[in-house]
Structures are given as C-alpha cells and as structure tokens.
C-alpha positions in Angstrom: -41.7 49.5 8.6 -41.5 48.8 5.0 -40.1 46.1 2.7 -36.6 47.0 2.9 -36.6 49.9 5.4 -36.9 49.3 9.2 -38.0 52.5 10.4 -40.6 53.0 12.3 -43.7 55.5 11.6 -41.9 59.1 12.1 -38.2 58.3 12.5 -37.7 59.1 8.5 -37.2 63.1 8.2 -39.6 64.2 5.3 -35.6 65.6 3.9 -33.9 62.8 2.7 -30.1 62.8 1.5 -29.8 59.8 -1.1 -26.2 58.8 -1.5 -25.9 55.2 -3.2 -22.9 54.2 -0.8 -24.8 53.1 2.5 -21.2 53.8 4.1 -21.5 57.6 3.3 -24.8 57.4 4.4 -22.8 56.8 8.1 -20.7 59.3 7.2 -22.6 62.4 6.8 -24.4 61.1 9.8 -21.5 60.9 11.5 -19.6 64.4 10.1 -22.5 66.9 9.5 -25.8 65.6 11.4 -26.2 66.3 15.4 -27.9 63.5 17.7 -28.3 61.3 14.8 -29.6 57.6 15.6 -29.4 55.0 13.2 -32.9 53.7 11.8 -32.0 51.4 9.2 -29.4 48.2 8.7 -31.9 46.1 6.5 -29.5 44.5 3.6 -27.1 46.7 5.3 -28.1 49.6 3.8 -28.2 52.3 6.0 -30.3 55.0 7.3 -29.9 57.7 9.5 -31.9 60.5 11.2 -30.6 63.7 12.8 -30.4 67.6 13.1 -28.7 69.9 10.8 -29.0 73.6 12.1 -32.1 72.7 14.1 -34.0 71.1 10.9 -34.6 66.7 10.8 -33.1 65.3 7.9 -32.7 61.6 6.9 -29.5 60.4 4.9 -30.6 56.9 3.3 -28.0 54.9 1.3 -29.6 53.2 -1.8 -27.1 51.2 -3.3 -25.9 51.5 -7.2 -28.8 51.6 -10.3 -32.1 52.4 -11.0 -33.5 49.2 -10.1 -32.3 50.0 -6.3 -33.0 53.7 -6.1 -36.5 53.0 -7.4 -37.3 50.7 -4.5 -35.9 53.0 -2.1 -37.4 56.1 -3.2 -40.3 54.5 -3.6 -40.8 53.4 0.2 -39.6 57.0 1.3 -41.9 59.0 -0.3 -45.2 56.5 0.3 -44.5 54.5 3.7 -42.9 57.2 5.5 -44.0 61.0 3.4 -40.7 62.0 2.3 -41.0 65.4 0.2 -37.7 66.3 -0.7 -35.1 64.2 -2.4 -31.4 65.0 -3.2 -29.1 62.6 -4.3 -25.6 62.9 -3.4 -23.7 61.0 -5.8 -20.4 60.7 -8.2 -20.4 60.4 -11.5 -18.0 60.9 -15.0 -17.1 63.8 -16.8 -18.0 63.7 -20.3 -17.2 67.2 -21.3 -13.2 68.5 -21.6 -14.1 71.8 -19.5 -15.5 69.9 -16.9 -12.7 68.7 -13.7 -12.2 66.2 -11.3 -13.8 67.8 -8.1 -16.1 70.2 -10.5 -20.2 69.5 -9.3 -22.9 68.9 -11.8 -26.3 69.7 -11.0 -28.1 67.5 -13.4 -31.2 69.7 -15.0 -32.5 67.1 -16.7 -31.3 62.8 -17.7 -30.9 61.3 -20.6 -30.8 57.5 -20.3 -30.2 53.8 -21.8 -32.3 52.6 -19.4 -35.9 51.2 -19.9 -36.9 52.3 -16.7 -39.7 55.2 -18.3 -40.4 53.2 -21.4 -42.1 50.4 -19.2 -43.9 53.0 -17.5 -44.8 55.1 -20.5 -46.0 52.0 -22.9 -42.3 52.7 -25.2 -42.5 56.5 -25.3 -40.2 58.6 -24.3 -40.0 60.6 -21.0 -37.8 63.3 -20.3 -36.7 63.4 -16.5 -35.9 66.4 -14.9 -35.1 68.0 -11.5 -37.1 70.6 -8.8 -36.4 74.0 -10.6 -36.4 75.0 -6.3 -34.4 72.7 -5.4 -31.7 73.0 -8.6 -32.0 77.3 -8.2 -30.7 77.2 -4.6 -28.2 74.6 -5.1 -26.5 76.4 -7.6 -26.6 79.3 -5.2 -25.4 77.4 -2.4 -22.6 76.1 -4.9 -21.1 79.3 -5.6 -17.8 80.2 -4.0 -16.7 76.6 -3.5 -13.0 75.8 -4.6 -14.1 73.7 -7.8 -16.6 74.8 -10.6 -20.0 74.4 -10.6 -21.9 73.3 -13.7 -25.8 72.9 -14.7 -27.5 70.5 -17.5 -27.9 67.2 -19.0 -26.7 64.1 -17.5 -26.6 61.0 -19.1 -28.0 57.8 -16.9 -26.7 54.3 -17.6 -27.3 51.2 -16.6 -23.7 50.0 -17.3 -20.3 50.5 -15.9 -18.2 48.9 -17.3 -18.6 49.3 -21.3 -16.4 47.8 -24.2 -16.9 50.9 -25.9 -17.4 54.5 -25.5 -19.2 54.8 -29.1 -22.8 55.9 -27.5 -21.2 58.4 -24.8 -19.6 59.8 -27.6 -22.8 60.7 -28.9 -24.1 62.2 -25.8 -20.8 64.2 -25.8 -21.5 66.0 -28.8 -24.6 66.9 -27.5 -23.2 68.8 -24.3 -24.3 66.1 -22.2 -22.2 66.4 -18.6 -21.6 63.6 -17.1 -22.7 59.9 -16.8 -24.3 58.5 -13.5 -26.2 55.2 -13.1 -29.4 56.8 -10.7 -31.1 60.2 -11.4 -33.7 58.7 -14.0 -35.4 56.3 -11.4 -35.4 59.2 -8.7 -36.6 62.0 -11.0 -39.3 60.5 -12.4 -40.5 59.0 -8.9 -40.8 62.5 -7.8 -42.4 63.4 -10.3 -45.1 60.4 -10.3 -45.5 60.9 -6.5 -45.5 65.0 -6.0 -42.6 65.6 -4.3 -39.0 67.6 -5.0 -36.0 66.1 -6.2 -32.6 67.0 -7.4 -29.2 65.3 -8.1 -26.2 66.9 -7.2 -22.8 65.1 -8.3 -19.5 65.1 -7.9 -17.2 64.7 -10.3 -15.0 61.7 -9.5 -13.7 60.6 -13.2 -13.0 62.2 -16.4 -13.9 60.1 -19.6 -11.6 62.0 -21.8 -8.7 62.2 -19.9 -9.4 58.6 -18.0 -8.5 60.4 -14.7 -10.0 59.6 -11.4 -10.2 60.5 -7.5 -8.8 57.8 -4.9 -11.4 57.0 -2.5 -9.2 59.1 0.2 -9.6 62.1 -2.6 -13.2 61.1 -3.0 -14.2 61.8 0.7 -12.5 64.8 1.2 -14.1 66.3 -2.3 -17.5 64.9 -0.4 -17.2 67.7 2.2 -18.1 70.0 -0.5 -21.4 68.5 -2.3 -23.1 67.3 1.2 -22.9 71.2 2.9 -24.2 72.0 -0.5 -27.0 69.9 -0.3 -27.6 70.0 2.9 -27.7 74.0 2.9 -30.4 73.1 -0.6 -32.9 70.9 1.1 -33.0 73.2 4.5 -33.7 76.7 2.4 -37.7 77.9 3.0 -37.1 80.7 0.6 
C-alpha cells in the first residue's frame, strides 16, 4: 500500500490508464477489461485491475489538476513499478478546425502552472510525450469516425476564467486544446524513466462555446479508451 492507493504489492498492472473521473475509471473496467477486480476506493478514487486481450492493465482515476495527478502518478510508478502511462482525458478546443468528438494527442504542454518552475529553480521545462507511445496512437487513431490531431496542448490550472485573453495567445500559436493534467504526468515520466502519453477527447469548443452532454461524452469515450488501450498493449 501507499499513501493514497490501497493496493497491495502486484495487483497494479505495470499499464496504467489515467482518466481523472474515478467513475470512468469503473467504467472501462467495467466495458473493456475482463475479470477485473477492484483494488482501490481510498478517497474514493478508484482503481481497477484486469485483462485486455490477454495483457494486465490498471485503470486509476486521479481526480482533476496537477496537484492530484502528481500524487498519483507518483505512487504508481515508485510503490507499485508502473512503466507506461496514458491519460484518458477531455479537454477544450482551442483551434476553429478542430471538433467536438475530434482527439488530440498532445506532443508536447504548454502551462500556467508552477508545477516545473519549483522543480527547475524558475526555469522553464518543456513537457512532452513517449514518441512510442504518441506514434502508435496516432496509428491506432486512424479510421475512427472523428479526426485525429497531434501537437501542443495548453495545461491550466483554472477552469473557470474571467477572461480568455491568455488562451488567445496560445491560439495564435497553434496551441490545441486546454486540459488541466498532462504537465504533472509528463514530466513525472520523465523524472522517473517511464512512458507517458495524453490522449484527449474533445468535449468543448472555446470558439464556438459548444460542448458534449455527459450522455454524448460517454459514448464519444468508446473511441479514445480502445485507442489507448490498443497504444499501451503494442510490443512493436
């Protein structure tokens, strides 16, 4: 056990599926993995374990921030050897191209957040994903029904903003979308060793201030969790 997990010594796959909702945490347990078993309910975040085409994989909710995916990530990858990482998240469009549904396979982060200028004495730090992991999820990504895109995402620590001045900014620079997590996991990885990737769907548009319904949002899950799943199970 650690802190906040309460697994026990080898029930944590060393594949780990990271939505922030510990809800669709039970339900990719529930929809994708076989003989899955529930490990975790500390906080009530939870944590599964099961088999997806013959291969253990953990799905591990981590609630909403960098603050929270940090202490998560952190316990996976030291108290119980986690090696691969894929978030499977939302987040908002920031570019007009770019659709509700659409996934974003975030590259690299841009952030407001603190997070690496605390570790890195006030420089800066520029997070980014497994090439591995990011190459075969954009493979696995091709064919689905919406469009799949690859770059910059911006990472925030606020929601709710009086102003969309600074995303603006961002915008012009061809940054994606905005998503409150991937800085805290992609620079854990790469502190600790071990592969990471975001893969996000698109459940707003900043531009056009549309969004998904949670019953939309599930069904547009299907989509980014077989792509993920088929990412972190590929030994090619």
């Amino acid at each position: 056990m650690s802190r906040h997990l309460g697994a026990k010594k080898g029930e944590i796959a060393e594949r780990v599926l990271l939505p922030g909702d510990p809800l669709r945490a039970r339900f990719v347990a529930e929809h994708f993995l076989e003989k899955a078993y529930c490990y975790n309910e500390v906080r009530g975040m939870y944590g599964y374990t099961g088999m997806y085409k013959g291969v253990p994989i953990s799905v591990q909710g981590t609630g909403m921030g960098n603050p929270s995916m940090s202490i998560y990530g952190t316990e996976l990858v030291n108290d119980y050897g986690v090696k691969k990482l894929i978030r499977i998240g939302t987040c908002g469009a920031m570019q007009k191209d770019i659709n509700i549904r659409d996934i974003i396979l975030a590259q690299a982060v841009s952030s407001d957040s603190n997070l690496t200028e605390k570790i890195f004495y006030g420089n800066n730090y520029a997070p980014t994903a497994d090439f591995s992991l990011l190459m075969k999820a954009y493979q696995q990504a091709q064919g689905k029904k919406g469009n799949v895109f690859v770059g910059n995402i911006y990472n925030s620590d606020e929601f709710y903003r009086e102003t969309l001045d600074r995303l603006h900014k961002f915008m012009e620079f061809g940054v994606l979308g905005v998503e409150m997590e991937s800085t805290a996991l992609y620079t854990l990885a790469a502190k600790y060793g071990v592969q990471a990737l975001s893969i996000l769907t698109v459940g707003s548009q900043l531009l056009t201030n549309e969004c998904l319904t949670h019953e939309e949002s599930e069904k547009s899950f299907y989509e980014m969790v077989d792509v993920a799943l088929n990412t972190i199970i590929d030994e090619s």
